[in-house]
C-alpha positions as CSV (number, residue, x, y, z in Angstrom):
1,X,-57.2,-1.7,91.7
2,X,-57.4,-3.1,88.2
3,X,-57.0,-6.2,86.8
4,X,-55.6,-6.8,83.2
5,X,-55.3,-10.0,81.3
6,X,-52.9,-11.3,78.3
7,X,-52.9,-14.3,76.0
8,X,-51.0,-16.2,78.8
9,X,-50.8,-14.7,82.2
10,X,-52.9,-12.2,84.1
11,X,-51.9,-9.4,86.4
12,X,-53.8,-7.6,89.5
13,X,-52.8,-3.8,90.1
14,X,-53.0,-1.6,93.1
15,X,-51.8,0.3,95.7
16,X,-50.8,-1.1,98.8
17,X,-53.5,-0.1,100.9
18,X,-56.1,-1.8,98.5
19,X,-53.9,-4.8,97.7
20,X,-54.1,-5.5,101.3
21,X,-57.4,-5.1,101.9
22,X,-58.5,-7.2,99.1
23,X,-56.0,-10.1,100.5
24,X,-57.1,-9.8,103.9
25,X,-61.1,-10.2,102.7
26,X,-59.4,-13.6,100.5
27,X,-58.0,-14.7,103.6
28,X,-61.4,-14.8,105.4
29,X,-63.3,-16.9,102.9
30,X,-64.5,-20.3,104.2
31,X,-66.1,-23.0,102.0
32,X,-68.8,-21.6,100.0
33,X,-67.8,-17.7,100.6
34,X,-67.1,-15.4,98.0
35,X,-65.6,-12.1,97.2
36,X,-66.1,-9.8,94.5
37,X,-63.6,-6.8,93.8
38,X,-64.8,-4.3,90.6
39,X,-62.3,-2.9,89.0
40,X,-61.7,0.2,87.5
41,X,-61.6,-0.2,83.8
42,X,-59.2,1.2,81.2
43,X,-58.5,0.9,77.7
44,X,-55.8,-1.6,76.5
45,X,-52.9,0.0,75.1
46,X,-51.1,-2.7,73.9
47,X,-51.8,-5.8,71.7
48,X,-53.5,-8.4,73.2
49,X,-54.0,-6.8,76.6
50,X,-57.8,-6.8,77.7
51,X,-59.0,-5.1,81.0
52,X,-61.5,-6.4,83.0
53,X,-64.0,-5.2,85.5
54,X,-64.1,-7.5,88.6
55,X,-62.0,-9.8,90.6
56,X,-64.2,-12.8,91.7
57,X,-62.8,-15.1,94.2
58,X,-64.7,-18.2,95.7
59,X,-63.8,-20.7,98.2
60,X,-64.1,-24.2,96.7
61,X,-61.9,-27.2,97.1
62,X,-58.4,-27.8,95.7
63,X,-55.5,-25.8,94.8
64,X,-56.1,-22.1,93.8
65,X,-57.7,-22.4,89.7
66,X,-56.9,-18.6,88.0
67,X,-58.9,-17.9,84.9
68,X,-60.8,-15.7,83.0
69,X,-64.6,-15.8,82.4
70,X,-66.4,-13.0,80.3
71,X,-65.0,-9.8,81.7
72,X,-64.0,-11.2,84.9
73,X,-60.6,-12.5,86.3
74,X,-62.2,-15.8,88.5
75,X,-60.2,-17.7,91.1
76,X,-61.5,-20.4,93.0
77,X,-59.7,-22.9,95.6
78,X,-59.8,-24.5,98.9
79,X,-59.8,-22.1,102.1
80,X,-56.3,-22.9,103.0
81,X,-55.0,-22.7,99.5
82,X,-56.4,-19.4,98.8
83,X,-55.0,-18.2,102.6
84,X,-51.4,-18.9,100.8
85,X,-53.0,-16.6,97.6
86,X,-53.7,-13.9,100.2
87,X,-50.4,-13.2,101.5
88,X,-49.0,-12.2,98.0
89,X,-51.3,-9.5,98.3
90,X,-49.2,-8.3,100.8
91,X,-46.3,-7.0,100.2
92,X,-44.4,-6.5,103.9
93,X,-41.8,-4.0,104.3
94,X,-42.6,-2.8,101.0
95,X,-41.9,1.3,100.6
96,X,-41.7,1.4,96.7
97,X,-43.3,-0.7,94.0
98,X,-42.7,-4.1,93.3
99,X,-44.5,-7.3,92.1
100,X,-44.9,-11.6,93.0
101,X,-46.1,-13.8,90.6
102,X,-49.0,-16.7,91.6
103,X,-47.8,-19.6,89.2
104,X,-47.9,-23.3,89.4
105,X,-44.6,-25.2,89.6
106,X,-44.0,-28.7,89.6
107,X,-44.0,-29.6,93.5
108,X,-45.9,-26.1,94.7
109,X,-49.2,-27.8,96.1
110,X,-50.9,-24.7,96.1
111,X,-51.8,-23.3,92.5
112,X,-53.5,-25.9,90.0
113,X,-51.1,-26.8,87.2
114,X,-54.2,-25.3,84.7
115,X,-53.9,-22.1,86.4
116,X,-53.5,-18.7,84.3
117,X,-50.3,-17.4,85.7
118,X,-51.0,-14.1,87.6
119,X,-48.8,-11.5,88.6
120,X,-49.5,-9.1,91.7
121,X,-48.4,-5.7,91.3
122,X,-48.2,-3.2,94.2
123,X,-47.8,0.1,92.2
């Protein structure tokens, strides 16, 4: 898995098996819990584009806060929020690859509206 991060919007990349297992360890955490997910690292080929090495998530309070601190992609968020986060790792049924995107919208109680947009993608 690997996560990779732009001016405006992040994205999470894996295979299916580790997308899953990395949403079903989310969907544990209780208040106070954490998770952290290295990453493998690779260079940026494109402008802009930075790789980083870990995937920290932490059960707070609140809708689900993405962001990016030092070389880490950071997420933090109530326990049932960040249950909802955990089933976009997902990806049911899925048998080629495809991609969600974790985004705030006006109404969608879930994601904070200072959240780095994130898109999951099942590769």
């Amino acid at each position: 898995m690997f996560v990779r991060c732009y001016e405006s919007e992040a994205c999470i990349e894996g295979n299916l098996a580790e997308l899953r297992a990395a949403g079903a360890r989310i969907a544990r955490l209780i208040s106070g819990e954490w998770a952290h997910f290295f990453c493998e690292w690779r260079r940026a080929s494109e402008p802009g584009e930075r790789y980083l090495v870990a995937l920290e998530v932490t059960a707070t309070e609140g809708p689900v806060r993405v962001g990016v601190r030092d070389d880490r992609l950071c997420v933090t968020g109530g326990s049932e929020h960040l249950h909802v986060f955990s089933e976009y790792f997902q990806f049911p049924n899925a048998t080629e690859p495809r991609h969600t995107h974790f985004e705030w919208w006006d109404g969608y109680e879930h994601v904070h509206p200072d959240a780095l947009p994130l898109v999951i993608i099942m590769s």
